[in-house]
Every structure is written in C-alpha cells, then in structure tokens.
C-alpha positions as a LaTeX table, in Angstrom:
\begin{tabular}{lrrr}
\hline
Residue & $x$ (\AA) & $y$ (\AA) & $z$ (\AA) \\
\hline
Unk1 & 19.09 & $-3.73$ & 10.12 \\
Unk2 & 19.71 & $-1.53$ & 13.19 \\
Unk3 & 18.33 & 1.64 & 13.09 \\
Unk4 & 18.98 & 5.13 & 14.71 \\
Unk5 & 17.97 & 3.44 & 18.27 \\
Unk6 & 20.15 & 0.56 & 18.50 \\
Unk7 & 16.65 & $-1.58$ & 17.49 \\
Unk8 & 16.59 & $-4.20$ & 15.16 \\
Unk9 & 13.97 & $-3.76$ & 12.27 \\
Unk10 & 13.35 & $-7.55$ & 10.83 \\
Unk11 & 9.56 & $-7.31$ & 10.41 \\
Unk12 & 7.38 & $-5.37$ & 7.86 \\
Unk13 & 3.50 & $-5.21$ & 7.55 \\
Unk14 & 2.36 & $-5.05$ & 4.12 \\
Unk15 & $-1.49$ & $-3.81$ & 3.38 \\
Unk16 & $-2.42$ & $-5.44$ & 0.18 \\
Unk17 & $-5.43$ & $-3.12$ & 0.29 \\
Unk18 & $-7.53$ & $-0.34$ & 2.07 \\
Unk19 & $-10.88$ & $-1.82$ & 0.97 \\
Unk20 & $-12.75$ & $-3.81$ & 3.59 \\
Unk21 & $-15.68$ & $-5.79$ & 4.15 \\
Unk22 & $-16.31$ & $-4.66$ & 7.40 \\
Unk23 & $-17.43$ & $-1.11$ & 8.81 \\
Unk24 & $-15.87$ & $-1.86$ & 12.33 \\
Unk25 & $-16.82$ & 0.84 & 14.23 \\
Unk26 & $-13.47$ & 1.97 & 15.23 \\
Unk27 & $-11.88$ & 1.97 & 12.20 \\
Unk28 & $-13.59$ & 2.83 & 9.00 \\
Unk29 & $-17.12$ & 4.88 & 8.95 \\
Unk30 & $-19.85$ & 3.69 & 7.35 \\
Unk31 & $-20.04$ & 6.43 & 4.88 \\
Unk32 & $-17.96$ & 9.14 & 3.14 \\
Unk33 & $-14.95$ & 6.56 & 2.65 \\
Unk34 & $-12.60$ & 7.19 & $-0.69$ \\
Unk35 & $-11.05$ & 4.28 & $-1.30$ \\
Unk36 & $-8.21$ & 3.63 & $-3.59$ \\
Unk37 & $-8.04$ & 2.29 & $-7.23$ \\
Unk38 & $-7.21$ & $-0.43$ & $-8.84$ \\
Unk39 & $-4.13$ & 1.47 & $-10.32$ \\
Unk40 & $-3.19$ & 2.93 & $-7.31$ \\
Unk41 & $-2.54$ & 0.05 & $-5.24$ \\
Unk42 & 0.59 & $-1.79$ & $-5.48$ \\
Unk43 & 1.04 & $-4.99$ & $-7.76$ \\
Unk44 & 2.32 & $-8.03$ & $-6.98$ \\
Unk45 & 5.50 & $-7.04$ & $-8.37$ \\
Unk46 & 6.00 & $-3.94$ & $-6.82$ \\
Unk47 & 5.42 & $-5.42$ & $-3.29$ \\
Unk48 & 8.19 & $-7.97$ & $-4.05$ \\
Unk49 & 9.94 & $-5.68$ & $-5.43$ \\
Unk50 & 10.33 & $-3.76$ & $-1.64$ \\
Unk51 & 9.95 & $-6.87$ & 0.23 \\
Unk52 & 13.04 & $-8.33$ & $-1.73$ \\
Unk53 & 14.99 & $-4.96$ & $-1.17$ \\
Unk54 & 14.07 & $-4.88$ & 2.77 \\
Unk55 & 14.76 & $-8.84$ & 3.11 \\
Unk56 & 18.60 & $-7.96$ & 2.04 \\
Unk57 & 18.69 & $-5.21$ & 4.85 \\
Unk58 & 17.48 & $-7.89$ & 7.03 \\
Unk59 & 13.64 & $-8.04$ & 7.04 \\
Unk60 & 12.98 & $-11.73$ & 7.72 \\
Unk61 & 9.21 & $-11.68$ & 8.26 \\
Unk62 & 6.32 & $-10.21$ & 6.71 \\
Unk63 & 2.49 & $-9.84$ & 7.70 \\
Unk64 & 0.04 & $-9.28$ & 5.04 \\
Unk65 & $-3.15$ & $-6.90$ & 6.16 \\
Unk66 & $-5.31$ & $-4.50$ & 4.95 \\
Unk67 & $-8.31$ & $-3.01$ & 5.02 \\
Unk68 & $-9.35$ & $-6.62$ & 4.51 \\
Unk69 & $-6.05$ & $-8.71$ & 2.45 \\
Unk70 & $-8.61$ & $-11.76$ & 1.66 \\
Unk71 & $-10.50$ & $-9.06$ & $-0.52$ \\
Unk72 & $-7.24$ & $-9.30$ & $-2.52$ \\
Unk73 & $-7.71$ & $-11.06$ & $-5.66$ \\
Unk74 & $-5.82$ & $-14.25$ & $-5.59$ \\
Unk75 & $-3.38$ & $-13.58$ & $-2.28$ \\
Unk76 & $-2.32$ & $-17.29$ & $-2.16$ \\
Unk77 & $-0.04$ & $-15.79$ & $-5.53$ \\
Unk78 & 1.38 & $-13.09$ & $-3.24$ \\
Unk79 & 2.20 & $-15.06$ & $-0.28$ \\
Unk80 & 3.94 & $-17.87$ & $-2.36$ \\
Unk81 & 6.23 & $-15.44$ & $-4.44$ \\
Unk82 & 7.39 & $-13.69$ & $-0.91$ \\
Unk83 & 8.22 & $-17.07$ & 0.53 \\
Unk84 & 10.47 & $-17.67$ & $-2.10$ \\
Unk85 & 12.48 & $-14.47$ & $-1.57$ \\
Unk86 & 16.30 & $-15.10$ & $-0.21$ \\
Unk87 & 15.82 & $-14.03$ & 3.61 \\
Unk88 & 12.33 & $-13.99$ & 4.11 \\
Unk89 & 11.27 & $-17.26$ & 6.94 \\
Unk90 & 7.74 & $-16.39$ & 7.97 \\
Unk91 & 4.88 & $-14.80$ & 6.17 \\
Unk92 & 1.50 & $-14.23$ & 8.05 \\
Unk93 & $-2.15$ & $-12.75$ & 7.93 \\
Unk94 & $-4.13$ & $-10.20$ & 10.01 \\
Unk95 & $-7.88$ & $-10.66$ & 8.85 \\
Unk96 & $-11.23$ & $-10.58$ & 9.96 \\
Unk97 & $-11.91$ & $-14.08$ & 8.98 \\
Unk98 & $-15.13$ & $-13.43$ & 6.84 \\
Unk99 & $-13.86$ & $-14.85$ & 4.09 \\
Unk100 & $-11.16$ & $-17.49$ & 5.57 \\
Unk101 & $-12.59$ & $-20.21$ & 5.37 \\
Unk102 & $-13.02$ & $-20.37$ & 1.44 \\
Unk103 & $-9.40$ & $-18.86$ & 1.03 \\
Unk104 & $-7.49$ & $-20.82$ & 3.77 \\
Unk105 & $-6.04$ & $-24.21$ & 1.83 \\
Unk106 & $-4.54$ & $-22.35$ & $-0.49$ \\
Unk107 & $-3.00$ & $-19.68$ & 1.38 \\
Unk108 & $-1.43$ & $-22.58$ & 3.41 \\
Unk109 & $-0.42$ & $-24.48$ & 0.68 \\
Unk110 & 1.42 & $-21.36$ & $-0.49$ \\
Unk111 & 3.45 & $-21.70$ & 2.96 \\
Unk112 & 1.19 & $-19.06$ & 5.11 \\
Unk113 & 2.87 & $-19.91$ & 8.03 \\
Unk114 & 0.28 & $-18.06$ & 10.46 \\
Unk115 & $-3.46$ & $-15.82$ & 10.67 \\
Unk116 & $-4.37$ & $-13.24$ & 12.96 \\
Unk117 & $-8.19$ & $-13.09$ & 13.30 \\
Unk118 & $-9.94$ & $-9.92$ & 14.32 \\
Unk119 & $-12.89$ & $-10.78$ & 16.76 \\
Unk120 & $-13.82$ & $-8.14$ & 19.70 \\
Unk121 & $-16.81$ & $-10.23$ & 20.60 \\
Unk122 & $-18.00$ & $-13.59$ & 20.75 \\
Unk123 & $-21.67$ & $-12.21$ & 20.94 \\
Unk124 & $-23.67$ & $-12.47$ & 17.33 \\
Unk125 & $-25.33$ & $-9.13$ & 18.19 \\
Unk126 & $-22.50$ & $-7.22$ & 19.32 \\
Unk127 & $-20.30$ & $-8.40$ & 16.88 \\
Unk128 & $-22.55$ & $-7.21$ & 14.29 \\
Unk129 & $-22.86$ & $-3.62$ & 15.83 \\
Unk130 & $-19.44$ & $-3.26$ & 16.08 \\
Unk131 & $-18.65$ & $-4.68$ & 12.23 \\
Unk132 & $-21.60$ & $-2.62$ & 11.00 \\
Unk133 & $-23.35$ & $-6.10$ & 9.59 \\
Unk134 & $-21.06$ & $-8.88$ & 9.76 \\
Unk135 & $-22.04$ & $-12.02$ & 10.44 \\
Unk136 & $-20.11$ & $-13.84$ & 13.34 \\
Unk137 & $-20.97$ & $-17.44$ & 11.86 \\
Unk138 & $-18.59$ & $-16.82$ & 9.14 \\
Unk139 & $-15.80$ & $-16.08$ & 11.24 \\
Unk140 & $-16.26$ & $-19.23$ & 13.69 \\
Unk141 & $-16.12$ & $-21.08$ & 10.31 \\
Unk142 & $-12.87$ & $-19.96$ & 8.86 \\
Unk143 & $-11.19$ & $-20.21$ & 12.75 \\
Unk144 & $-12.50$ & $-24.23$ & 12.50 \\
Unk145 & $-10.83$ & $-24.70$ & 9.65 \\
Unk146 & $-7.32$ & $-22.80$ & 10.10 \\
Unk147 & $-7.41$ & $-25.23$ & 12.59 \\
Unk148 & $-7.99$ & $-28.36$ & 10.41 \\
Unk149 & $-4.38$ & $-28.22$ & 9.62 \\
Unk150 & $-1.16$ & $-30.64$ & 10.09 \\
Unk151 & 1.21 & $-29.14$ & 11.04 \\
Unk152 & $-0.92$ & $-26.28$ & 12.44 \\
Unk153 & $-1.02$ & $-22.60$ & 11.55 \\
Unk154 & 0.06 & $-20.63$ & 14.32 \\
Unk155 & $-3.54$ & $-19.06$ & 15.22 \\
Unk156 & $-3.92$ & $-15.87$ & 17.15 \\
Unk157 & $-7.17$ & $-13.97$ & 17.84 \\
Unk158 & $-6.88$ & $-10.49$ & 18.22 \\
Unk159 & $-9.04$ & $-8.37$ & 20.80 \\
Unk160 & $-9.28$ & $-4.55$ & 20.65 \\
Unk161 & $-10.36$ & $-4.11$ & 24.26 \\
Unk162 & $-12.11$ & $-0.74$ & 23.64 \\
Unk163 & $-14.79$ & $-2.19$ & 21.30 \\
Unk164 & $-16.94$ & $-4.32$ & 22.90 \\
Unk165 & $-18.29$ & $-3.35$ & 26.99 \\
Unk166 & $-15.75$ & $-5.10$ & 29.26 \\
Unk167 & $-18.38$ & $-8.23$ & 29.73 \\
Unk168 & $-17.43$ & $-9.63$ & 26.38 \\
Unk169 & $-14.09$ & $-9.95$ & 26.93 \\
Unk170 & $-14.23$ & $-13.34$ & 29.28 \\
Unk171 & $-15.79$ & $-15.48$ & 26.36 \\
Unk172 & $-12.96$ & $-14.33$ & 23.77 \\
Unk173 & $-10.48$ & $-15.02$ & 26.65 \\
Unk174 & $-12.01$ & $-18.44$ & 27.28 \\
Unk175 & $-11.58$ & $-19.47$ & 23.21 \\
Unk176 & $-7.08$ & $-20.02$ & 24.51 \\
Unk177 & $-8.77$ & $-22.41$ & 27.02 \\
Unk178 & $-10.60$ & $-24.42$ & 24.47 \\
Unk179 & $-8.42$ & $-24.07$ & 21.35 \\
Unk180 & $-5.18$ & $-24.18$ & 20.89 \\
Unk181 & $-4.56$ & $-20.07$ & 19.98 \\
Unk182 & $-3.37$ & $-17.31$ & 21.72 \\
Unk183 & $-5.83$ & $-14.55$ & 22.64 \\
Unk184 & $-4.43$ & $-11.14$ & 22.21 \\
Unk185 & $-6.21$ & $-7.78$ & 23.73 \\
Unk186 & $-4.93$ & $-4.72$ & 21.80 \\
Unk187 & $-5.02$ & $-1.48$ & 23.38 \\
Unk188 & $-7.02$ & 1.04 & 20.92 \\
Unk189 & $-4.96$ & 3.59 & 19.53 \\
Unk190 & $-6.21$ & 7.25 & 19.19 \\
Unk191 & $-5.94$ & 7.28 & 15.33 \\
Unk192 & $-9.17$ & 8.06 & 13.26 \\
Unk193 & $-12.44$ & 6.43 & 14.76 \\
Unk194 & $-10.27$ & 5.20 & 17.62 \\
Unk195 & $-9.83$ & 8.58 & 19.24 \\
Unk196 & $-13.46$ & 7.95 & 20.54 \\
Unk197 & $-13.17$ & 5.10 & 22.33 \\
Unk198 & $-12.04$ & 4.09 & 26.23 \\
Unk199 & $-8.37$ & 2.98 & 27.10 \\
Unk200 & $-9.04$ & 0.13 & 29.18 \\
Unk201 & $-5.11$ & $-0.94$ & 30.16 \\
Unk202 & $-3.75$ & $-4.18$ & 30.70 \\
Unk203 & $-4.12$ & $-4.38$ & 34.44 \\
Unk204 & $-7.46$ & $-3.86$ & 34.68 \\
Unk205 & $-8.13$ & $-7.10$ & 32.08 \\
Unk206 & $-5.68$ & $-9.14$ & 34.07 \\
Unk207 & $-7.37$ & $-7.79$ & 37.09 \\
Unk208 & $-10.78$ & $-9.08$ & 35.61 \\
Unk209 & $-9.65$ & $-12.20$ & 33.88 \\
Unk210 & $-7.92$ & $-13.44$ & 36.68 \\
Unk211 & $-11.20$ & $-13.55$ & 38.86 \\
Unk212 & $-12.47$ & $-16.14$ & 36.32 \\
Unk213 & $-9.78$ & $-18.10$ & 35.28 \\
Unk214 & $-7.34$ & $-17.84$ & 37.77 \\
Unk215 & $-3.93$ & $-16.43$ & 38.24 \\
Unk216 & $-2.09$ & $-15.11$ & 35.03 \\
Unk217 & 2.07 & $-16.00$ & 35.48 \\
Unk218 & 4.35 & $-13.95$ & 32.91 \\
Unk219 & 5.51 & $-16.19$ & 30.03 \\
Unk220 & 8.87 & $-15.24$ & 29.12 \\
Unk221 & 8.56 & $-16.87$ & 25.66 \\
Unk222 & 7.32 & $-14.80$ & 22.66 \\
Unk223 & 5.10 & $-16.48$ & 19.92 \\
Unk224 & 5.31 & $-14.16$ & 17.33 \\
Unk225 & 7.22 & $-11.25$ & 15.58 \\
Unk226 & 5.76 & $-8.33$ & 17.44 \\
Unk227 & 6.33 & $-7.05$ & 21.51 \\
Unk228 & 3.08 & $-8.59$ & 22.76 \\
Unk229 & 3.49 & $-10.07$ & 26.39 \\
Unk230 & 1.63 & $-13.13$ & 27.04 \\
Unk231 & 0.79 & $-14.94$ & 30.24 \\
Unk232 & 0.19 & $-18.38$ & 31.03 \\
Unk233 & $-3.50$ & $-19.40$ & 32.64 \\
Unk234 & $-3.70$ & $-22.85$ & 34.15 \\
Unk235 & $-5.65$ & $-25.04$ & 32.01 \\
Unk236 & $-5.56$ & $-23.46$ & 28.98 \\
Unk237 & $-4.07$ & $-24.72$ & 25.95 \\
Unk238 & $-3.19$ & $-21.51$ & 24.32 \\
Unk239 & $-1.92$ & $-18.02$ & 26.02 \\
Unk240 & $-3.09$ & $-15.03$ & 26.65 \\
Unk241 & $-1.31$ & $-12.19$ & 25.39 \\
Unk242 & $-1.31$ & $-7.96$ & 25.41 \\
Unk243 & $-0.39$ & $-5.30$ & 23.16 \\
Unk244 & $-0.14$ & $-2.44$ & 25.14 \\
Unk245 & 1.03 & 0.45 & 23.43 \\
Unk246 & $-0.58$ & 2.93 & 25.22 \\
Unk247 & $-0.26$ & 1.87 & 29.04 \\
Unk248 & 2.88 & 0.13 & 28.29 \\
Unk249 & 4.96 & 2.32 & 25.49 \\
Unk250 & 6.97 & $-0.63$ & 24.35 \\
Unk251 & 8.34 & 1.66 & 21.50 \\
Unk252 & 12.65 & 0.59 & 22.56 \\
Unk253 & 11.25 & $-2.87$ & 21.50 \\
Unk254 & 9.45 & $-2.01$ & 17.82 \\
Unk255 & 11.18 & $-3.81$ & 15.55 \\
Unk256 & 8.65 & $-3.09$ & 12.48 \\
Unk257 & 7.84 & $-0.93$ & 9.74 \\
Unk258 & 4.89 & $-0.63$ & 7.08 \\
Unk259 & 4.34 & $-0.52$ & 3.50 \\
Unk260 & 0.93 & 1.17 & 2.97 \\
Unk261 & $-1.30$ & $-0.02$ & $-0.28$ \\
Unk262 & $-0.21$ & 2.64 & $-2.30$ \\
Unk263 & 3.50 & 2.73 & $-2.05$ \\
Unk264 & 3.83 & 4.83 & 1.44 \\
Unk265 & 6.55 & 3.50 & 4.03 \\
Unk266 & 5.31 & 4.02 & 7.66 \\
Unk267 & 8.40 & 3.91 & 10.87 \\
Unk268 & 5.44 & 4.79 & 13.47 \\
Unk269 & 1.31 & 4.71 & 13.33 \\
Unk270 & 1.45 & 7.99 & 14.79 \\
Unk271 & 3.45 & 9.72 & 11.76 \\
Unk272 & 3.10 & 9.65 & 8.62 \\
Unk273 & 5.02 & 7.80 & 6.20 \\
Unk274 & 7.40 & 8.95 & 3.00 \\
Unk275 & 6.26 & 8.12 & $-0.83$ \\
Unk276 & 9.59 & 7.60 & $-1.20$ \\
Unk277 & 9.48 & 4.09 & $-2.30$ \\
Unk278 & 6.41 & 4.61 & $-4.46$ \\
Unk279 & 8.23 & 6.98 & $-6.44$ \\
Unk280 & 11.07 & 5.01 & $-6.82$ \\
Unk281 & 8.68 & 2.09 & $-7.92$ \\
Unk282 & 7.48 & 4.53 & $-10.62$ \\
Unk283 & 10.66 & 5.24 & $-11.74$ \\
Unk284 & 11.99 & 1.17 & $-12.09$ \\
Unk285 & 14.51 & 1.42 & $-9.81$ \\
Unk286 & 16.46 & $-1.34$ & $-8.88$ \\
Unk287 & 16.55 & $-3.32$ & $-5.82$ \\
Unk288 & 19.49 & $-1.74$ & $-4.54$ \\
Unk289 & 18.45 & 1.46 & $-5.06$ \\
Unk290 & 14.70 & 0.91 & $-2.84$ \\
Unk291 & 17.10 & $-1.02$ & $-0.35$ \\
Unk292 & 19.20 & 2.18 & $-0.17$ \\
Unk293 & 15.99 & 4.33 & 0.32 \\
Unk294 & 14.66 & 1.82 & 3.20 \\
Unk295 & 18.17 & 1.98 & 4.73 \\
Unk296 & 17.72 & 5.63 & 4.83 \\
Unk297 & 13.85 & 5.99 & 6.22 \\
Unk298 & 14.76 & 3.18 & 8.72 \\
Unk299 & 18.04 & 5.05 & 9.87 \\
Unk300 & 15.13 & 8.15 & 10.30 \\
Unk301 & 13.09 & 5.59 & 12.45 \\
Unk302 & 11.50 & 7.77 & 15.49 \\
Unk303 & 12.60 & 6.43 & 19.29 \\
Unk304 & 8.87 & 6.35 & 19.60 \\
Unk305 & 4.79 & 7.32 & 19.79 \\
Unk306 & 3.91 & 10.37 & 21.70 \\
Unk307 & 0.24 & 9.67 & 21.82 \\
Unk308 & $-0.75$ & 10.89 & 25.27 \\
Unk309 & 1.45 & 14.15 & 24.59 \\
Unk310 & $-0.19$ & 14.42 & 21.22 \\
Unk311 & $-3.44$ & 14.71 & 22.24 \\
Unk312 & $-2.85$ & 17.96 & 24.27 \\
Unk313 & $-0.99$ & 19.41 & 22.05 \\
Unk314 & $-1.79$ & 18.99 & 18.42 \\
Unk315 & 0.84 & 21.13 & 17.05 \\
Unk316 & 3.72 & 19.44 & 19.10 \\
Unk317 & 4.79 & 17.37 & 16.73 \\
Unk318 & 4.44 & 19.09 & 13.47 \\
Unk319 & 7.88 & 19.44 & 12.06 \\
Unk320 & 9.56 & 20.09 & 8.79 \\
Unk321 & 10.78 & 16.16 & 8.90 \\
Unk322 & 7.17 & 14.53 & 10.35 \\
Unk323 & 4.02 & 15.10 & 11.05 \\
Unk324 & 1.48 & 13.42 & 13.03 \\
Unk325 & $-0.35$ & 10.78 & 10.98 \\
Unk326 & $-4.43$ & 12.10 & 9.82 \\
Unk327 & $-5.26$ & 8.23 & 8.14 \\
Unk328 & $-7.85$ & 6.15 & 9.42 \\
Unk329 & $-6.38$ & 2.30 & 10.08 \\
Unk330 & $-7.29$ & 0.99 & 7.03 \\
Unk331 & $-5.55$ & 3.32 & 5.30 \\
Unk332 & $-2.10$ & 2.56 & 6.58 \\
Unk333 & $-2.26$ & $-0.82$ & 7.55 \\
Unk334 & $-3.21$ & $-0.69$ & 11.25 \\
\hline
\end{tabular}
C-alpha cells in the first residue's frame, strides 16, 4: 500500500512479547519493569488476524521480535500459520540468540526464512555487562547452528554501535569475514535507556573499519526488507551493513510499520501508536474491517522522525493527532 508519502508500506514487525531474558543496558532496566500479562498480549489468532488484513493491503513480509520472541511459547506455531497467509513471502526473527539454538529446527521447519541476532560484543565480559548476566556461549551456539542449515537461513548480526567502547566493534565486524552473515551496526536511538548513550555515526565506523580490513565499496544490492546500506570488504564472505537513522534520516525510504504485543499499531518509533486495532480485535471485527483501519493509520503515516529536533524541544511535537513516543524498546518492538 502507498501511503500519504508516495512510500510503499510492505513490511510489518510484530512483537510477540515485551518480556525478555536479557537486561541490555540500553533497553530495559534491571528493575522497576511492569510487564504485560498473559491476557494482555495478543494470541495467535489475533496476530493473524492483522497480519492477514495488512497482507491484502500489501504487507508481504513480516519480522517477529520482542522483548525476547523465543520466550514465546511455541513460536514455530506462529511462524507456520503466517506463512500460510495469501500474500505473505518472507517471515523472519530479531533475537538475542540465548535460546536459538534449542528453538531453531523447528522454527525453520515452519519456513523461518531468516534470524537477526543481537550481539554488541564479541567479548564474554562485556557482553555480560551490557546484557546484565547473559552468557555469550549461548549465543555463539545458536549462531553455529542457524548455520547448520541447507538451504541456509539468511543470517544477520545486529550491532548497536553505542553499547560496547568502539574497540569491540572490529571482532563483530570480522564474524562477515569468517561466516557467511551480514554484520549490521545500528545507530542507537534516543528512546528510553538509549537517550544515554553516544551517537557514534556511520563514517566514523567505516573510517575505523576500513583501517583493518580495508576499503569498504557501496553495494548497491539490498539483503533484506529494511533501508540498511551495506558495503562490500574484500575477503569477506558476508557484508557489512548500517542502519543509520540518526546520521542518515532514511525516513522517504521506511517502508514498515509495527504491531506492539498488546494490540498497538506503531507508523514511527518516535510516536506513539493507535489501539485502534486492539479494539477492533476486542470487538471481532472482520478482516476487512482491521484492513480498513490499517488503510487508514497507514494513510496517517508521518514523512518522518524528528529526533534531533525533539530533543530540544520536548513539547514540539505534542499534538492533538501524535505525540512523541514515552516506551522503552521492548515495549514497542524496537
């Protein structure tokens, strides 16, 4: 579907949760966190429900995230009944890879078609800092065997440059020369914890990267659903890619929107969504009647972030229609 901005929405991020087993220190705080209920986050049905409603508005592919999706009681269920939906060609997984490797035949045997893996660090002791505990071993072990497969998952590890001192980001670079996956750094976004963290911008880790490995050339391919640019390194068998929504506002390219836990439907991370479709769930409307009230938020679709603005000026953006988004990432499905 087009929406207000001549951009074509075809992707939409479900979180199948807000719980996580992680405390990354950029995202959730240790203590103090409400999470929701058991009633209060969408079924199975209910997702489908909106996913089948979006798919005939032309969403063709869906990521699955959280908090933590493989905290999700039997996912595998989830991801097979959205494949099967009329439209819908790729469904994929951001996680932290904790519990991968027990979950990761079945997912793909329900047609997972990729995984995202979190990991800021390649350093036991800093990854544990930043994760608040977790144990990098367990990670390394679900990557080894999302790798196992024929034909392969596409495998992507995401890096949020911010985390981790500017050292660390060399070895998770180096993992696209050894493996076949596409390293991703991901500009921190000031939402929540994040506020409190550096921007370090794209040119700076291309600047630094490229002292190591050599010269980074522009690849004009993309390998996913999302505006990431990636650059090929000589000698390595996967890419190297950036998210750069901060240094680089790619918001005339977003083709996405979100489906919180509970029911909300997000246009930007830096506004808040509408309960719209949650209500509509509670009421069992049809499909046509949710794909009439996703035609509508989409249409309502803002041209883009104002971050840097936003910062500034905290009352900028407060308006009758939106309002700057107060959630943590977990909470909406960052």
């Amino acid at each position: 579907m087009i929406d207000g901005f001549g951009r074509n929405i075809d992707y939409l991020r479900v979180s199948v949760t807000d719980h996580c087993n992680l405390r990354c220190v950029y995202c959730m705080p240790r203590e103090g966190v409400s999470f929701l209920t058991a009633n209060e986050i969408l079924s199975d049905d209910e997702i489908c429900r909106v996913v089948a409603a979006a798919a005939s508005l032309g969403i063709k592919k869906v990521r699955l995230t959280g908090g933590e999706p493989l905290l999700r009681q039997k996912l595998w269920n989830l991801v097979a009944l959205i494949k099967m939906i009329p439209g819908i060609e790729t469904v994929t997984l951001t996680t932290n890879g904790i519990l991968l490797g027990d979950q990761v035949e079945r997912l793909v045997q329900a047609g997972l078609d990729g995984v995202n893996i979190s990991l800021d660090t390649l350093d036991p002791i800093e990854y544990r800092r930043i994760t608040g505990g977790g144990n990098i071993r367990d990670v390394r072990e679900g990557v080894k065997k999302a790798l196992m497969w024929t034909p392969p998952l596409t495998l992507k590890i995401n890096c949020v440059s911010g985390a981790a001192g500017k050292e660390h980001l060399e070895a998770v670079a180096g993992l696209a020369r050894t493996f076949p996956v596409h390293v991703r750094f991901i500009e921190i976004m000031p939402l929540g914890l994040g506020r409190q963290f550096p921007l370090i911008c794209q040119e700076e880790i291309v600047k630094q990267l490229s002292k190591t490995f050599g010269p980074f050339t522009p690849c004009l391919q993309n390998f996913g659903s999302g505006p990431c640019q990636y650059y090929t390194v000589e000698g390595f068998r996967g890419r190297i890619g950036f998210i750069s929504a901060m240094s680089h506002r790619f918001c005339t390219q977003c083709n996405r929107i979100r489906l919180t836990a509970d029911g909300c439907v997000k246009t930007c991370l830096q506004y808040s969504g509408t309960n719209a479709i949650k209500t509509l769930l509670g009421q069992g409307a049809s499909e046509e009647e949710i794909a009439e009230a996703l035609k509508k938020i989409i249409l309502e679709k803002p041209e883009g972030h104002h971050f840097r603005e936003s910062l500034f000026r905290k009352d900028h953006f407060q308006t009758d229609q939106i309002s700057e988004e107060q959630r943590s990432m977990f909470q909406i499905g960052g």
